[in-house]
C-alpha positions as CSV (number, residue, x, y, z in Angstrom):
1,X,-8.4,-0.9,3.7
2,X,-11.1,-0.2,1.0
3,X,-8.4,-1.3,-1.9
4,X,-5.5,-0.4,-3.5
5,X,-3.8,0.4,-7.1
6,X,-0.1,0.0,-8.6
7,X,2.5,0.8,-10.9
8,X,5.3,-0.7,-12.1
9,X,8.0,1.3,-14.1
10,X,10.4,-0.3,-16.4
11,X,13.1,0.3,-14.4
12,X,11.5,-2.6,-12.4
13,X,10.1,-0.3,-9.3
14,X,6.7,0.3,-8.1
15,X,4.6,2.3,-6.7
16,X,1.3,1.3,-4.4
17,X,-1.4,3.3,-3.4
18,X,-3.9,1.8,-0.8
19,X,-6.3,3.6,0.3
20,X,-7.9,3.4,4.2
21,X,-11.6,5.0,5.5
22,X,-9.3,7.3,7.4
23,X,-6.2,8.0,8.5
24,X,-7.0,7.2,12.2
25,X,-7.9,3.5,10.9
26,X,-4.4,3.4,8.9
27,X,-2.9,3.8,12.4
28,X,-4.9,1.2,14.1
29,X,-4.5,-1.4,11.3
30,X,-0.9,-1.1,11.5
31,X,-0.7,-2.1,15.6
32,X,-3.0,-5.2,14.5
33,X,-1.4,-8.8,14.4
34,X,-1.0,-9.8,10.8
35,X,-2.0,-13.2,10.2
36,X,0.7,-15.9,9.9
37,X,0.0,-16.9,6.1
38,X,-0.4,-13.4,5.3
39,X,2.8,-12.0,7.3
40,X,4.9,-15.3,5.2
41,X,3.1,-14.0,1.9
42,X,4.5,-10.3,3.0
43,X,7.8,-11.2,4.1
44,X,8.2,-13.0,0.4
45,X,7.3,-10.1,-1.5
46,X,9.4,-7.6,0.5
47,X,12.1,-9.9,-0.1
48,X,12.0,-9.1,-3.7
49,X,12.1,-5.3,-3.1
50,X,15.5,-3.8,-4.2
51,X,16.0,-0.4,-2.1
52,X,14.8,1.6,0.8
53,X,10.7,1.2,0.9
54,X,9.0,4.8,1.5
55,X,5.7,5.6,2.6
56,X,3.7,8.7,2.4
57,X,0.7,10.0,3.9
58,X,-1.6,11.4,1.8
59,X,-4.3,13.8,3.5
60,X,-6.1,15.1,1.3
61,X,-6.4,12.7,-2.2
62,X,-7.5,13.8,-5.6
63,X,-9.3,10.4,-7.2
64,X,-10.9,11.2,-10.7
65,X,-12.9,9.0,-12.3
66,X,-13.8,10.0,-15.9
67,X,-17.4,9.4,-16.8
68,X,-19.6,9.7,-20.1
């Protein structure tokens, strides 16, 4: 993962957008082991979430960066 940004609405919801070197490394990230700390720290937060997570591929991103 190079990094990642997010949202939060007022509603309370989210939205989080991480961003991978491709999408061929997304997939092999996912099948690796997560760390025990890391997979309690994950667990936590997901236990907050209220509703059905979705995720989304997105194939071909727009990032702008404004510059002077």
């Amino acid at each position: 993962m190079l990094g990642s940004v997010s949202a939060q609405y007022d509603d309370g919801s989210y939205t989080m957008a991480m961003y991978f070197t491709s999408e061929a490394d997304a997939r092999k990230g996912e099948k690796k082991k997560i760390p025990a700390k890391l997979k309690a720290e994950m667990d936590e937060m997901n236990s907050l979430v209220i509703g059905e997570t979705e995720f989304i591929d997105i194939h071909d991103p727009w990032l702008h960066s404004p510059h002077q």
